[in-house]
N, C-alpha and C positions, 0 to 999 in steps of 0.2 A: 634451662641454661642455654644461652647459646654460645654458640661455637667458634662462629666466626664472625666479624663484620667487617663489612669494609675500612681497609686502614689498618687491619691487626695484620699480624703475619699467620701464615696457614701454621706454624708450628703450634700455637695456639690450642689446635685443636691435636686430643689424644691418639696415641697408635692403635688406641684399642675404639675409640669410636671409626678409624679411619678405618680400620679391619670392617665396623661392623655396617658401612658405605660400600664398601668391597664387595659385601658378602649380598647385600640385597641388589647390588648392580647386575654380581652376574646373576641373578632371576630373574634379570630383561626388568626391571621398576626403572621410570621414567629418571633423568636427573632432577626433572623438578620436582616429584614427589618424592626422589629422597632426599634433596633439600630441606622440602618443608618439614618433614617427618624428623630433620635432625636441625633444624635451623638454620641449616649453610643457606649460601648461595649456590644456585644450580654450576655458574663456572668453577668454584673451587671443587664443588662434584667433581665436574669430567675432569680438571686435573689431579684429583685424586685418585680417580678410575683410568684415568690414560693407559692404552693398551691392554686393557678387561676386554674381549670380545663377548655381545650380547645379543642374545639368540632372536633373529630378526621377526618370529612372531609374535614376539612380547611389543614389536610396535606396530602392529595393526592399527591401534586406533589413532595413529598418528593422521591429523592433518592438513594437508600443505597448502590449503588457501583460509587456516585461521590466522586473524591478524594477529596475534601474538607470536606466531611464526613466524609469519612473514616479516613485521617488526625486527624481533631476532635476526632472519638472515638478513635483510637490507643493513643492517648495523655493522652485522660480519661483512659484507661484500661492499661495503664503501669503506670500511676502514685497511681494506687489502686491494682498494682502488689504483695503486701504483703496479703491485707488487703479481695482482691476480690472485686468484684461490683454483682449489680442486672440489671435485663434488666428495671426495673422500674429506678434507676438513670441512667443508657447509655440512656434510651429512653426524660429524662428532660433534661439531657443533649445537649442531638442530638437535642430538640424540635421536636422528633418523639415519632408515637404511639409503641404501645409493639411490635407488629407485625414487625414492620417497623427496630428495633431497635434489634429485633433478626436474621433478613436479613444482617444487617449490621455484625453481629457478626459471619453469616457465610461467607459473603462477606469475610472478613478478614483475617477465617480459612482456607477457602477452596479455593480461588482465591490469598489470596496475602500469604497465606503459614504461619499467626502465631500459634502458641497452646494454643486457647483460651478452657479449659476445663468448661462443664458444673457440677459442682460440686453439685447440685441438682436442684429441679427446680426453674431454672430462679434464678441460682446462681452461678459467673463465675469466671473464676480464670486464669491466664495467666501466662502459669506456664513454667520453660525455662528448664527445663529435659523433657526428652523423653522415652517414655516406651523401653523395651527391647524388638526385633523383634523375631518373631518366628523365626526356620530355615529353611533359605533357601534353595529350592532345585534346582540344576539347572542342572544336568545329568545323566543319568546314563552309568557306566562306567564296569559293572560286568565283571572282569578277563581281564581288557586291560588297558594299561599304561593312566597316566593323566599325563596331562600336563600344567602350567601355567605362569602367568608373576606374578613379584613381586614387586611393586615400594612403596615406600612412603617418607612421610613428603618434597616433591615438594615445600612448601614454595612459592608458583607464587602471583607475585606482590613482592617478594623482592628482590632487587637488587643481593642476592647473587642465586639465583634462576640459576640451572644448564638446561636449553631446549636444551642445546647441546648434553647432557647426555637422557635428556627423549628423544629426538629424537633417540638417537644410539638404545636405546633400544624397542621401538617400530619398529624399522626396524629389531635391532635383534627378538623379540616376532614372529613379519610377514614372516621374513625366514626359522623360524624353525616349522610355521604353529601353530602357539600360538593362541587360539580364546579366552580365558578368562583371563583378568590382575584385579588382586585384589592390591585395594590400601589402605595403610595401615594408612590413616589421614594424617591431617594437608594438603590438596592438594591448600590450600590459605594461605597468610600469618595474614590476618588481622590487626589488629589497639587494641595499646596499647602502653603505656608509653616508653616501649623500643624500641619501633621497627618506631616509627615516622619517624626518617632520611632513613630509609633502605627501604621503599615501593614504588612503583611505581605510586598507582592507588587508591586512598582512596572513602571509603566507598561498603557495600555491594553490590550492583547491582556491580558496576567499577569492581570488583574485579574478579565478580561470571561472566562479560562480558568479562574478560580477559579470565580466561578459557576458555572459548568457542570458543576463536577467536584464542589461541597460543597452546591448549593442544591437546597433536599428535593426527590424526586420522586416521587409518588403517583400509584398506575393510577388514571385518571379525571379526574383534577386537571390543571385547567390555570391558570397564575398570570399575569395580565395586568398589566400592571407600565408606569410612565410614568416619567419623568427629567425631573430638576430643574434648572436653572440653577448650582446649587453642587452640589459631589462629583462625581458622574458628567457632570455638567454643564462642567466645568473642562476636561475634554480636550476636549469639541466648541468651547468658546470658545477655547482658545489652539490648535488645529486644524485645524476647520471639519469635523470627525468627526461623522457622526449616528451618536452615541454610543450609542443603544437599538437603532435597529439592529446596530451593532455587535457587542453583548452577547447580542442573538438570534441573529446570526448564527452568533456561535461557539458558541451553545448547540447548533443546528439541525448543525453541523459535529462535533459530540457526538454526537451523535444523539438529541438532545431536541426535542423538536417542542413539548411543556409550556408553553417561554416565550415568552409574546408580547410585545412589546412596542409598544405602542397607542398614545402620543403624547408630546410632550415639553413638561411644565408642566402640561399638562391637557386633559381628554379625557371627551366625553358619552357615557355609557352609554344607551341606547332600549330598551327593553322593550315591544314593542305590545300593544296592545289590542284592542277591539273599535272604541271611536271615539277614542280619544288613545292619546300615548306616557308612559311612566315613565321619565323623565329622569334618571339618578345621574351628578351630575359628580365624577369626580376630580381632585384637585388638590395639585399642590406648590408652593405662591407663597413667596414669598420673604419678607426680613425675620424681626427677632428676637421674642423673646415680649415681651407685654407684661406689666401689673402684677398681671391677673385672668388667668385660665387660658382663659374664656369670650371673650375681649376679640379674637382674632385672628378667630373664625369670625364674631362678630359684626358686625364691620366687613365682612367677607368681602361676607356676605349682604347688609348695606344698600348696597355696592355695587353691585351686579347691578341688569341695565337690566329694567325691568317683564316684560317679553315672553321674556325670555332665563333666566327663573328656571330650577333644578331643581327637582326633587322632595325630592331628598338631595344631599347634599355632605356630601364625603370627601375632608380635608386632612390632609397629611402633613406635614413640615418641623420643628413645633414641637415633637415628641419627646413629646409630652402627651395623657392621655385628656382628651375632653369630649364632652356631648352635651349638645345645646341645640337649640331652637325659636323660631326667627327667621323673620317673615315666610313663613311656613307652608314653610318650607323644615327640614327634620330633619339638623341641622351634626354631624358629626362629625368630633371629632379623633382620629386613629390611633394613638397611641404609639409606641412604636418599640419593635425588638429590640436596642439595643446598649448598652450600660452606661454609665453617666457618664465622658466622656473628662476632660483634665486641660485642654480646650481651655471647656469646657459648666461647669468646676468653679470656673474663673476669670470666668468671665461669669454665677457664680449660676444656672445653668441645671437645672433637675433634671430628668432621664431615668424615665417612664413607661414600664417595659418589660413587654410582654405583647401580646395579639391580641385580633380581634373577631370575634362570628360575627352578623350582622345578618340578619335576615327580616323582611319586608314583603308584603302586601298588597293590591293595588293593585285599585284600581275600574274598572271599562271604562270610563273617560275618561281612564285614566293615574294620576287623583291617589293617595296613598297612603291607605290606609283604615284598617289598622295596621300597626305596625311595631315592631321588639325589637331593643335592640343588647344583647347578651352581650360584657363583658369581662372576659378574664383575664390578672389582674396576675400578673405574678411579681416575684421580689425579687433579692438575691445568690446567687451559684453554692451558696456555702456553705450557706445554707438551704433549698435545694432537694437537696442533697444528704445534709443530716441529717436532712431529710424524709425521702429517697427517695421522693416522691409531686410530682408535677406538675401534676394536677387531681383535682380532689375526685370 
C-alpha cells in the first residue's frame, strides 16, 4: 500500500502508521530508509518527524561527498538563495548531524566549485557575484618591450563559433614567441532563451568539456581568460557556479594546465618596475554598443576614479575592434572570434572577427612609453578559403 504520493494530502496517511515513523525515527533510522520501508517520501518523513531529536550516532555512516547528497543539499541551498539557510535546517534536511552538514557545505564550495558564503555563524548564503581580485602579477619587464595575445568573446559551443580563426592565431601568438594570451570573456556560449537553436553542447560541464578538448594549445602559451555576467555568466547566476573556475577545472582535469582563469568581469594585470607598476586591466562590462564604435571605451575611461586608472584597458563584450586615447589611458577593444549570429543580425549588431598582438613599453615608474596594437581581421569561412592564406 502506499501511503502517500505526490499531490495527495499527507492526511492521507494513518495516525497509527505516522506513530509507527515516529517510533523508528527515534532509533536514529535514516528518513530515507523509513521512506522506503513505508512508501513515503523521505520529505513528508522529516515533516512527520519535525522536532524527534536523533541520537547522532545512528548517523555515522553518513556521507558528505556522495552525490545524492550533495544533489539534496544544492536543491535546499538554491532554493533559499534569497532568503539564506542555517547549518541547523541543511543538517534536518540532509538527516545529518551539524558537523556532517557543514562537510557537506564545503564539499560543495571547495570540490564542486559553488559560492556558498558564511554570512555569520552557521549562517549561509549562496550568493552568485564574486569578489573583485586583487592584482595580479605575473612579470617583471623593467626597460624591455612586452608582448601579448589578445582574443575574446570565442562564443565555443555556438554554431557561429570561428576555431579556424583561434587556431590562425595561436600559431600566429607561437611564431612571434607570444607566452601570455589574455582573454577578454564570454570564452562559452551558454544557454538562454536566444541562443537555444545556435549551440552545440548544452549544459555546463558539456560545454566547459568542450573547451578543453577544441581550445588551441601551444607549448609555452598560456591563455588567461575572465568571465562575464552573460553567456558563461548565466549558469553562475541561475546556479551560484564559479563558472571560470569551473571551466579551468575541467581543463586542469584534461590535463591542461594552459588555462587560467583570473577573475570574473575584470581583473588587473601588474607588471613592476623599478619604482612603479604597469597596470593592464581586463574587462567584460556589460551593456549594448552604442552609435560610434569609440563611444563604449570612452565612457569606460571617464568613469574611472583618478587614483584607480590603468595604464591599458582591454574590453571585450562589444564584438568590435577600436583603439583610442582617453585620459592617458590606451582603450582597446577586442573583437571577437564568432561570426554574426541571427541574435547580433536582429539588433544591427556587426561582428569584428580577428585578434591582436599588442607590445608596450613601459618606463620605471610603470607608465607606458610606447606601445603597438596589431590587428588581424579576418572575414567569411569562404574567403579565407579561396585564399587559402590566413596572414600575409
Amino acid at each position: 500500500m502506499i501511503y502517500f504520493l505526490k499531490g495527495y494530502s499527507m492526511g492521507r496517511i494513518s495516525e497509527t502508521v505516522k506513530d509507527k515513523i515516529r517510533e523508528e525515527r527515534t532509533k536514529g533510522i535514516s528518513l530515507r530508509k523509513i521512506g522506503d520501508k513505508f512508501n513515503v517520501h523521505h520529505s513528508t518523513v522529516l515533516t512527520i518527524c519535525k522536532g524527534i531529536k536523533v541520537p547522532t550516532t545512528s548517523l555515522k555512516e553518513f556521507n558528505p561527498s556522495a552525490p545524492m547528497v550533495r544533489s539534496d543539499a544544492l536543491k535546499f541551498i538554491q532554493k533559499k538563495k534569497k532568503k539564506g539557510f542555517t547549518t541547523d535546517q541543511l543538517a534536518e534536511k540532509l538527516d545529518a548531524t551539524l558537523e556532517n552538514a557543514r562537510k557537506v557545505i564545503q564539499y560543495l564550495s571547495h570540490h564542486d566549485g559553488y559560492n556558498i558564503l558564511n554570512q555569520r555563524q552557521d549562517h549561509w548564503s549562496l550568493v552568485t557575484e564574486l569578489p573583485l581580485e586583487k592584482p595580479l602579477e605575473l612579470s617583471r619587464l623593467t626597460g624591455k618591450e612586452y608582448a601579448f595575445g589578445i582574443v575574446s568573446d570565442t562564443h565555443l559551443n555556438n554554431k557561429s563559433e570561428r576555431l579556424d580563426v583561434l587556431e590562425a592565431a595561436y600559431d600566429e601568438f607561437a611564431r612571434q614567441g607570444i607566452t601570455d594570451v589574455f582573454h577578454a570573456g564570454n570564452i562559452i556560449d551558454g544557454e538562454f532563451r536566444f541562443n537555444k537553436y545556435e549551440i552545440k553542447n548544452w549544459g555546463i560541464h558539456n560545454q566547459a568539456q568542450y573547451v578543453a578538448d577544441v581550445y588551441p594549445q601551444r607549448s609555452g602559451i598560456t591563455t588567461h581568460f575572465i568571465t562575464g555576467t552573460c553567456h558563461e555568466g548565466w549558469y553562475q547566476d541561475s546556479s551560484g557556479l564559479k563558472v571560470g573556475w569551473y571551466i579551468q577545472k575541467v581543463c586542469e582535469d584534461a590535463g591542461r594546465t594552459d588555462m587560467i582563469h583570473i577573475g570574473h568581469i575584470e581583473r588587473d594585470i601588474v607588471l613592476k618596475q623599478k619604482i612603479g607598476d604597469t597596470k593592464i586591466r581586463i574587462m567584460h562590462p556589460g551593456g549594448g554598443c552604442a552609435y560610434a564604435q569609440s563611444y563604449p571605451g570612452q565612457k569606460m575611461v571617464e568613469s574611472f576614479q583618478g587614483g584607480e586608472k590603468p595604464h591599458m584597458l582591454i574590453l571585450g563584450h562589444y564584438h568590435k575592434f577600436n583603439v583610442n586615447y582617453a585620459r592617458e589611458i590606451t582603450t582597446i577593444m577586442a573583437g571577437c572570434l564568432q561570426d554574426q549570429t541571427g541574435f547580433m543580425r536582429k539588433n544591427k549588431l556587426a561582428a569584428h572577427v580577428g585578434f591582436i598582438i599588442a607590445r608596450i613599453g613601459a618606463r620605471i615608474d610603470g607608465t607606458i612609453g610606447r606601445s603597438s596594437v596589431s590587428w588581424y581581421p579576418f572575414y567569411d569561412r569562404k574567403y579565407h578559403q579561396k585564399l587559402n592564406s590566413y596572414l600575409i
